[in-house]
C-alpha positions as a printed Julia matrix, in Angstrom:
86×3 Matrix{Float64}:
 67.22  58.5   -122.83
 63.57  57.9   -121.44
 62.81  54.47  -122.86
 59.26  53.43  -121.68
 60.55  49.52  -122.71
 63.02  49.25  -120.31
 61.09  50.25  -116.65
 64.09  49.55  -115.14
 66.32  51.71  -116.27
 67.03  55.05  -114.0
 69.4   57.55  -116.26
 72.01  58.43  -114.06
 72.7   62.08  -112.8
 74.87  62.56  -115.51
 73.15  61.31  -118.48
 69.92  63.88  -116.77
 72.31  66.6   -117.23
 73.29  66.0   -120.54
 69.82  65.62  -121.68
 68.91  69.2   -119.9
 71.64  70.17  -121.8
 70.75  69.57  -124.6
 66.9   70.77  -124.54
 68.28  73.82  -123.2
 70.52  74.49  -126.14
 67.75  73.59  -128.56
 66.04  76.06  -126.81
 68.37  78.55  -127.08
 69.17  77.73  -131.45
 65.41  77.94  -132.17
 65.46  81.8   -129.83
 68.76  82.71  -132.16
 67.28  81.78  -134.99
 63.83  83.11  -134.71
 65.55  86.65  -133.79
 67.05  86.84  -136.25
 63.94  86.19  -138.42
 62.26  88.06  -136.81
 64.84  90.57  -137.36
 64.94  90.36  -141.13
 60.83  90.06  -141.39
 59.24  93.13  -143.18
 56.11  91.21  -142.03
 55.7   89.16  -139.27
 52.82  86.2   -138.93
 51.77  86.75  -135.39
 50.02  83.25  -135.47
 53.35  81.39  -136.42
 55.43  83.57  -133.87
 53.34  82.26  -131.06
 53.61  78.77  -131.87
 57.5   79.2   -132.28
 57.33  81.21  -129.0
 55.28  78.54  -127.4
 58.09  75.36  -128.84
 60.66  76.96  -127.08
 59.35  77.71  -123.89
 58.31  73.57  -124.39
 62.04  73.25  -125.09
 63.1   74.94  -121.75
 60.32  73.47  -119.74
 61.73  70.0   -120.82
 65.69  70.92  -119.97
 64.21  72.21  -116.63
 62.39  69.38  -115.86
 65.44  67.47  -116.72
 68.07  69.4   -114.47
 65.17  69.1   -111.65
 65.16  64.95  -111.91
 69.16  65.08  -111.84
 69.38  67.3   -108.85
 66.63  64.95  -107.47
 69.07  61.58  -108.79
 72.14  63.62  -107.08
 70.25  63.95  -103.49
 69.7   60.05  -103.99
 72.93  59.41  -104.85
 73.97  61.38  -101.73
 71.27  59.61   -99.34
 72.59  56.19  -100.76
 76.02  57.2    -99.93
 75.5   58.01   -96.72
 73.53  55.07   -95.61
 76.02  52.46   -97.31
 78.31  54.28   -94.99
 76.57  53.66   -91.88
């Protein structure tokens, strides 16, 4: 959705949601799936559990970031409204 070619464009509420959505449940594959790796391991490389650690906490930061701009898009939406009203 963020397409630096078009400065223009604002992604609406919805499309922010969907794209916090969506980071969120990447996050949330890569944790099921490195648990149960981790699970199975008889050894585990500390070095390459960090960096998956550290991808999905990048993965969540990005969805939250994402749900913050659309609650930020829905209180302009609502300011908007209520101007157009008055």
């Amino acid at each position: 959705m963020d397409d630096p070619s078009h400065a223009e464009y604002r992604p609406s509420t919805h499309d922010l949601l969907n794209d916090a959505t969506m980071w969120l449940q990447y996050a949330r594959g890569v944790t099921a799936t490195l648990a149960d790796l981790v699970h199975e391991a008889e050894e585990l490389d500390c070095k390459q559990l960090s960096l998956s650690l550290e991808a999905i906490a990048a993965m969540t930061l990005r969805g939250l970031q994402k749900m913050s701009d659309a609650r930020a898009e829905a209180h302009w939406d609502a300011v908007s409204s209520v101007k157009d009203t008055a």
